[in-house]
N, C-alpha and C positions, 0 to 999 in steps of 0.2 A: 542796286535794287532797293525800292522801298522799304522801311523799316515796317514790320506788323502790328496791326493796332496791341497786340496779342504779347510784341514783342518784350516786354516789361516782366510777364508772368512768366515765359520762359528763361528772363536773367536770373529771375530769384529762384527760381526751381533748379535753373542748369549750378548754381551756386552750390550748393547741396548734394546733387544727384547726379552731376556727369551725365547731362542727355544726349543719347547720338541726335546722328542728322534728321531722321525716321521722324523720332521722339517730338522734337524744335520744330520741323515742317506739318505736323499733326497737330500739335497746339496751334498755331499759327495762321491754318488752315480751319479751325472752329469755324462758325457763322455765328455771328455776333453781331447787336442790334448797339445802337451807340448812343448813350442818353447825356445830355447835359444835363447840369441838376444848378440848381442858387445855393447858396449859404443857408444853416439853416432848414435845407428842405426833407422830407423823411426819402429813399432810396425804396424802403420796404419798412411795411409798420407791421409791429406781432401781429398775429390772425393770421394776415395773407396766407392765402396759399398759392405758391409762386411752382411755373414749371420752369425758371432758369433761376439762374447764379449769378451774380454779379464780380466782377474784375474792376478796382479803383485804377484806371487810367493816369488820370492828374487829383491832383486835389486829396485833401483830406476826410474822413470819413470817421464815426466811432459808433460800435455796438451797443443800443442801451434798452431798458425796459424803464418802464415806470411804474414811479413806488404810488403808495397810498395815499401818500402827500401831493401829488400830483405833480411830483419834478421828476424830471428823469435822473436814472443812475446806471452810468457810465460804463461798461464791463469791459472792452477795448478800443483801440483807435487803430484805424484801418490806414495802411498808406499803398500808395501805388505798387499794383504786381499782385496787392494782396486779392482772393477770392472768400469774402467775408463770413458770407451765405451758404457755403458748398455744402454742409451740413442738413440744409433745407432738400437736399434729394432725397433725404431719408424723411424728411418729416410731412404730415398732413399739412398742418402750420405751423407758419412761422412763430416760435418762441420768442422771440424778440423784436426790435427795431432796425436799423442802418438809416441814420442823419447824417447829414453832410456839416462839417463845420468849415468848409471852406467852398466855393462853387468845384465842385467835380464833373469830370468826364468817368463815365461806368458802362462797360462792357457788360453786356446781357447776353448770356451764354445758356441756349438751352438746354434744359438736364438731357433730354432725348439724343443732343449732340455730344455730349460728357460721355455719357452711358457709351455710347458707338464708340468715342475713341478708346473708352477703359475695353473694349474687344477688338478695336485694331492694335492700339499697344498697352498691352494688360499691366506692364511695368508701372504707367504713369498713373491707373488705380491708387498702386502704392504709394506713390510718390506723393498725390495729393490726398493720399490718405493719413500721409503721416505730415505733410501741412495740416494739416485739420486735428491732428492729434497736439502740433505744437502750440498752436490756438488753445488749444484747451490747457493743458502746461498753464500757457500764460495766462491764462485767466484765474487757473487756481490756485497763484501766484500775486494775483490782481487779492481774493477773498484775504490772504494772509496779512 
């Protein structure tokens, strides 16, 4: 059987959480639009207001805003598996940016398809609720 575009978010997650089979074939099964991106190129600039999420595929990725000086500054570095944005379901717009520092492949995962799975299995809510909690950890880690 083919490996899922998908399949990468599920290793990182089942590393953690013990996902049954249910859990793995539901992520798996998202609809996801598939973007190559260059070196370099923004994924998502602050403002947007975005109705998906993005999944780093390949490549590297990192979270930044820009300062007054007009250079950006840096808040995390995205690697594959990661869903950088998922945060953005809750927001108007985007707080930030997502660049690429390496040419990326990025999974585009609609919030409207997120939302459906967090009620076909309510567990993985949690699940990627507390990815999104250790993002912040690390970022208030990044401040220190």
């Amino acid at each position: 059987m083919a490996e899922s575009p998908l399949s990468s978010l599920v290793g990182k997650l089942d590393r953690y959480h013990t996902l049954d089979a249910a859990e793995q074939r539901a992520i798996e099964r998202l609809p996801i639009t598939i973007k190559n991106t260059r070196r370099g190129q923004d994924i998502i600039r602050e403002g947007d207001n975005c109705n998906f999420s993005c999944m780093i595929m390949e490549g590297f990725a990192f979270r930044y805003s820009m300062v007054e000086s007009g250079k950006r500054q840096i808040m995390a570095f995205c690697l594959p598996g990661d869903i950088p944005d998922l945060q953005s379901m809750a927001l108007d717009k985007m707080d930030h940016s997502l660049g690429t520092l390496r040419p990326c492949k990025v999974a585009e995962i609609p919030h409207k398809a997120i939302r459906d799975l967090f009620e076909e299995q309510p567990r993985l809510a949690e699940v990627l609720w507390r990815e999104t909690l250790i993002d912040a950890a690390a970022f208030r880690k990044w401040l220190m």
